[in-house]
C-alpha positions in Angstrom: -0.5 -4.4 -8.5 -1.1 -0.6 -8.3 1.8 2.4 -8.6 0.6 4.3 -5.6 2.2 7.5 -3.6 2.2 7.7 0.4 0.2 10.6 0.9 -0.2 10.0 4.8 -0.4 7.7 7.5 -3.7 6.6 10.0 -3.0 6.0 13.5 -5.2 3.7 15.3 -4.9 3.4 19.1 -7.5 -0.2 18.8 -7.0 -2.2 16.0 -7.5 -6.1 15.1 -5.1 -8.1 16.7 -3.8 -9.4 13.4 -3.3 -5.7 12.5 -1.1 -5.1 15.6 2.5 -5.4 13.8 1.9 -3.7 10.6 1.7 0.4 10.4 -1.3 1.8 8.2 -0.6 4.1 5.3 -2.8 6.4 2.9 -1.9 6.0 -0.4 -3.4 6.8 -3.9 -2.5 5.5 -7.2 -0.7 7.6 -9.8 0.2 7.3 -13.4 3.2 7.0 -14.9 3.8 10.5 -15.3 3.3 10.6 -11.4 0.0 12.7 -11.5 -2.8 11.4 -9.4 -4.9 9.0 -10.9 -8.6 9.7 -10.7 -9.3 6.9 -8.3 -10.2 6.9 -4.2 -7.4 6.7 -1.3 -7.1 3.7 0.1 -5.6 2.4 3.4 -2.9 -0.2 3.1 -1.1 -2.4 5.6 2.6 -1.6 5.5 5.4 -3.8 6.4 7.9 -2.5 4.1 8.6 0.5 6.6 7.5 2.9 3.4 6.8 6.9 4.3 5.0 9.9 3.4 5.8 11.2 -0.5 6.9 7.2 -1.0 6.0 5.4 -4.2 5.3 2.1 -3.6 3.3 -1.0 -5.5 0.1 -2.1 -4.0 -1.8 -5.6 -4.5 -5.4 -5.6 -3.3 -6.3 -8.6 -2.7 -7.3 -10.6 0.1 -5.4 -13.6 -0.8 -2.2 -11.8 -1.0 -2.8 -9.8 2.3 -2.8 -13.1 4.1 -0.1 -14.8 2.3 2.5 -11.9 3.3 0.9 -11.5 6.4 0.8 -15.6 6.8 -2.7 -15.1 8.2 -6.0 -16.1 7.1 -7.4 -13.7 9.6 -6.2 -10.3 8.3 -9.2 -7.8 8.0 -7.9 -6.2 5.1 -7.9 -6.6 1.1 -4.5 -3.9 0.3 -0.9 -4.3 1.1 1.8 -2.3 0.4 4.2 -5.1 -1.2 7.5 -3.0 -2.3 9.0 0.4 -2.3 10.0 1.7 -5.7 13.1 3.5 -6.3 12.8 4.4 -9.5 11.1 3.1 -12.7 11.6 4.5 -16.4 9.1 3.8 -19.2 9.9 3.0 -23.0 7.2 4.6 -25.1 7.8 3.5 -29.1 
């Protein structure tokens, strides 16, 4: 799984039926710090009901988007699977 931050949504007026009860987010992973990690956006199915500014933790893989989903149909490869309150980290 990824540490990722909503940084908007995508609004689709058509989209695959399997697609029809989950809202879409933009996200992009960050570090632990919370800067942005040098990586692309990605779009991610949400059924957590996360929001803009939101951290949440991603998994991108097909697999696991059709488990949650309980589809095998699902035309997507990234889910947003929790939305994280808070996290510290223990350095040595």
């Amino acid at each position: 799984m990824t540490l990722c931050k909503v940084i908007g949504t995508l609004v689709a007026t058509q989209k695959d039926e399997a697609l029809r009860p989950a809202k879409l987010l933009i996200v992009k992973p960050i570090n632990l710090d919370g800067s942005f990690r040098h990586e692309r956006e990605m779009i991610a199915i949400d059924m957590q009901d996360a929001g803009e500014g939101d951290l949440v933790l991603v998994a991108q893989e097909g697999a696991v988007v059709e488990q949650v989903m309980q589809s095998d149909t699902v035309p997507a490869n990234t889910i947003v699977m929790a939305i994280v309150d808070g996290f510290d980290v223990f350095e040595p």
